[in-house]
Structures are given as C-alpha cells and as structure tokens.
C-alpha positions, 0 to 999 in steps of 0.5 A: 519472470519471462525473458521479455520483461527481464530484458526490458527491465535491464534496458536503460531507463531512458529507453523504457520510458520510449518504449513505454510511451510507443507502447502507450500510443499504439495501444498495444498495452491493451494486450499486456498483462503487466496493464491488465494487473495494474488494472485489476489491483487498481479496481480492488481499491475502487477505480473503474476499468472503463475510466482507466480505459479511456484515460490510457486510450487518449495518452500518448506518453506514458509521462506528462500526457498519461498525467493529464487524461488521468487527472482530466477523467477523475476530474469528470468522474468527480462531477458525476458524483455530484449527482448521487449527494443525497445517496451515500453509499453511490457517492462514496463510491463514485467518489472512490472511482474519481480519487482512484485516477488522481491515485493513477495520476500521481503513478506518472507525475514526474515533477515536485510541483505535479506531485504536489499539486495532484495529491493536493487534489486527490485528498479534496476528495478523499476529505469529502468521501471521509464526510459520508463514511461510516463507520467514521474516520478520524485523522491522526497526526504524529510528531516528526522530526521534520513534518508530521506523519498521518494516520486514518483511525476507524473502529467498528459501530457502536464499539463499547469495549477495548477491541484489537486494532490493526496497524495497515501499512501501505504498498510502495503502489498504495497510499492509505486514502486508496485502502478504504475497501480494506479497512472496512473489511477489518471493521467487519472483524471487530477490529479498528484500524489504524491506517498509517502513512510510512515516513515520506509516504503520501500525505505525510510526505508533503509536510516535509518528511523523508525516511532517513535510518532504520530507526525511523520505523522503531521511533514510528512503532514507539509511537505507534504503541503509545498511542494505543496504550492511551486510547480507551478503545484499543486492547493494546495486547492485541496490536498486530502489524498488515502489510502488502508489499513494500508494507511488509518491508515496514511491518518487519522493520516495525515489529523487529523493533518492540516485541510489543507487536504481537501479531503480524501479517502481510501479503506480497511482504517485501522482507527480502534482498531489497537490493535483489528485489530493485533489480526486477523493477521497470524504472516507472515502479522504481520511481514509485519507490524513490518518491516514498523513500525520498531518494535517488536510485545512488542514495536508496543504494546506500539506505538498503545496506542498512535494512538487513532481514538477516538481522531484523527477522529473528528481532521479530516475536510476533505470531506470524502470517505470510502469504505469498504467490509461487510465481512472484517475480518481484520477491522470490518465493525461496527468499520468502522461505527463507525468511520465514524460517528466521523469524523467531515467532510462530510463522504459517507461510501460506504459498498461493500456487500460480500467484503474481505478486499481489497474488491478484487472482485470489486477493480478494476472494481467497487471501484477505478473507484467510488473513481475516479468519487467522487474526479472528482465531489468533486474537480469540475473536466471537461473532457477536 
C-alpha cells in the first residue's frame, strides 16, 4: 500500500468523503488507479467503460449526486435495450451493461429507502435478462429465521446426468445477479452453478435477514448440502465452495462446518484477520461491508471477535485452491500463507506476481480459466 492511500484511509470518515466528493467534482479520479480497477472489475461482470464514464463525469459528490447520474444512465441504457428484443444475445448484453449502473448506484446509496428502492429496480432488470438466458435460471428460495435467503440455479444444456455443482459466493463488491459472465464460465465446464446470496446479502437482505453468529454460515451449508442431496441432477460428492473476496470468507466458514464440502476455491479469499483487513478499507467499502453484514462498524467489532481462521481453517477438509495476488493491500499475501498451511486438505496456493486484490490484470484471462482446469481435473471431468 503506498503511503497516499494509507494515510487517506486513516483519515476520519467525514473527511474521506469530502475529499472524495472534491475529487469527484474536479475529475481528477480519472487519473487514480483506485477508479481505474473499479472500472475494470465492473466491465468484467458487464458494464460499459463509457457509461461509468459519463455517469462519474456529471457528479459532484461522491454520494447522493453520483446515486442519481448512476441510476439516471442505467435508466437510459435500459431503453436502449428495447431496441435489440428480437436479438437475444445484444439484449442480454445491453441489459447487462443497464443493471451494471444500478449495481454502481447501490455502491453510493447511503439511506434504507435508496437502498431499497434502487435494488427494487436493479432485479426488474435482472428478471428480465433472466427471460432470455440459456442455459436458464431458476430461482431458489431457503428458509431463514428472518426472510429468505436467495439462490440462482443454472445447469449446463441438455444435462441428463447427476453433474458437480458449484456453490458461487459473492464478494463484499458483488451480488449474485452481477456474476452471470461467471456462472456461464462454469456451465461450459459441465458443471451447475448454484449462485447464492450470503445472509443479508443483496436480494435476500431486503426479505429481512441479517448475519448474526457464525452458525449462520454452518445452518446456510446444511441446507445448502440438503438441498443438493435431493436434486436429481446434483452429484452431491462433487460439491465444491467459490468464492471471491469476502466469498472466500463465506467459503471457509461454510466448508470449516461440514466435511461434506469436498472441494473449495477462492480468489482474493478473505480468510484473514478480518479486524486487519478493515483496517485497509476507505469508509466508501467499509459501508459496503457494514450494509452485507447488517451492522455498524461498533457491532461488526464485535461479530469479527467470533470468525477466527485459526480455529476455522484446520475445520477445513476440503482439497483446496487459493489464488492470490503478491501486492494485495487489502489481505496480505503472508496472511494468506499462513492461512494455508492451517487448512487440513490439500492446498495449491497459487500467487499472482504483481496482482491487486482481484489480481484484475489477469482474472480473467489467466486465473478463472486455471480454477476451471483445476476443478475439471480434481472432479475427473471429460470433454464430451
């Protein structure tokens, strides 16, 4: 971490958001590479440079003006769309690029109400793409003490045999509707994909639910297994835990609960000091995190006490891939070292030299296809 942004992160958060919203209404983040990874991780999942572009171009604020000029250009990018109906795969896509700004939207949304309301409108669209996608999805609902918790389920075309199935969590940066380029890399493998919300994640946060213990994620994994173990079309030997990010976090908890879990992978896996990690977070993510986790930053103190990969990782059976960029400033690539060596199934720790976080450079091209080569051997998997 260079010292600029470790000393902007120390500042009070009243002040980082002054200074983010002077830095919004010069343009100056233009030439921050902070923007330009947002930017490149956010075209991954399917937005378009020059829509975020224009979006930023005409806020003034990094708050309730940069809300409105997101959700203004999605809105204008959701008409176009119109135009392409009668052409699937240009409508999903145009579709894609509209929900993406929505997605951005919710990054800055500060208030229950614009919370609420924006990702109201970022699932419209989300049912619509779901309307044209092949292979299609269909929406799983669990039980919660409090609301539901909500999954996508999608299996590769003309499947007439159990398959493996992928169990995808999301990033505290992600939901599961923005992670469709990556569920159908997974179908291409032969596998499903069961793409679920975390509890208080997303969709499932609006029924009501918030994480409260770390039993959440052993009942979510129990259910999880059951559910596989029911399905007709799931091999529930071959059940493996993805996760990016505050996913990994998920993942590990998840597997450290069932040996059930056979395989995991995860990219940019949280499975460190979360306490640590906060501590490298500009309050724009930390309010990310708080808004998942269903907390202020004085509860979220007390629920990290309880999430100890000391004590969770050697839980963990699972054959194991970790894939990690060296100049991670968020999670350490020593933390992720040593994390490894406590997990008590094989582990293949994969270091990405010169790799950000999402080690964004190379995701892509280079690290989604390894973790997919990796799963197809481990799980014994033929072209066909």
């Amino acid at each position: 971490m260079n010292f600029t942004k470790e000393a902007f992160i120390r500042m009070p958060d009243d002040i980082q958001d002054k200074m983010m919203g002077k830095i919004i209404a010069s343009n100056k983040w233009k030439s921050m590479p902070t923007f330009n990874m947002l930017f490149e991780s956010n075209i991954l999942m399917g937005a378009d440079r020059q829509d975020m572009i224009e979006a930023f171009s005409s806020a003034n604020d990094m708050g309730y003006d940069l809300y409105k000029h997101c959700r203004r250009v999605g809105k204008e990018r959701e008409k176009k769309a119109e135009a392409f109906i009668s052409e699937p795969d240009h409508y999903i896509e145009e579709k894609q690029k509209a929900l993406m700004m929505f997605f951005l939207a919710d990054w800055v949304a500060r208030t229950d109400e614009e919370i609420d309301r924006n990702y109201k409108d970022f699932l419209k669209i989300s049912v619509e793409i779901d309307k044209y996608t092949k292979p299609s999805v269909e929406k799983i609902v669990f039980p919660w003490t409090k609301g539901k918790i909500f999954a996508r389920l999608r299996f590769p075309e003309n499947t007439i045999k159990k398959v493996p199935v992928i169990i995808l969590f999301q990033g505290n940066d992600t939901v599961k509707e923005t992670l469709r380029a990556i569920e159908d890399v997974i179908l291409e493998q032969g596998m499903a994909i069961l793409n679920v919300d975390q509890v208080g994640w997303g969709e499932s946060r609006l029924t009501g639910n918030r994480y409260k213990a770390l039993d959440n994620a052993e009942i979510l994994g129990h259910l999880i297994l059951d559910f596989c173990k029911r399905h007709e079309k799931i091999n529930e030997d071959q059940v493996c835990l993805f996760g990016f990010s505050g996913g990994g976090t998920w993942s590990a908890m998840t597997a450290g609960s069932d040996r059930r879990f056979k395989y995991m992978v995860m990219l940019g896996g949280g499975i460190y000091d979360l306490g640590k990690a906060m501590k490298h977070l500009p309050v724009i993510q930390k309010r990310q995190v708080f808004k998942h986790w269903g907390c202020d930053e004085q509860e979220f103190e007390q629920r990290k006490n309880h999430i100890d990969f000391n004590k969770i990782l050697p839980k963990i059976q699972a054959q194991t891939l970790l894939i990690h960029g060296t100049q991670d400033s968020l999670i350490p690539i020593q933390g992720i070292r040593e994390a490894a060596k406590l997990i008590n199934g094989a582990v293949e720790l994969k270091e990405v030299e010169g790799g950000d976080h999402m080690c964004t450079d190379t995701m892509k091209s280079v690290e989604i296809p390894y973790m997919m080569e990796w799963l197809r051997k481990k799980m014994h998997i033929c072209n066909e």
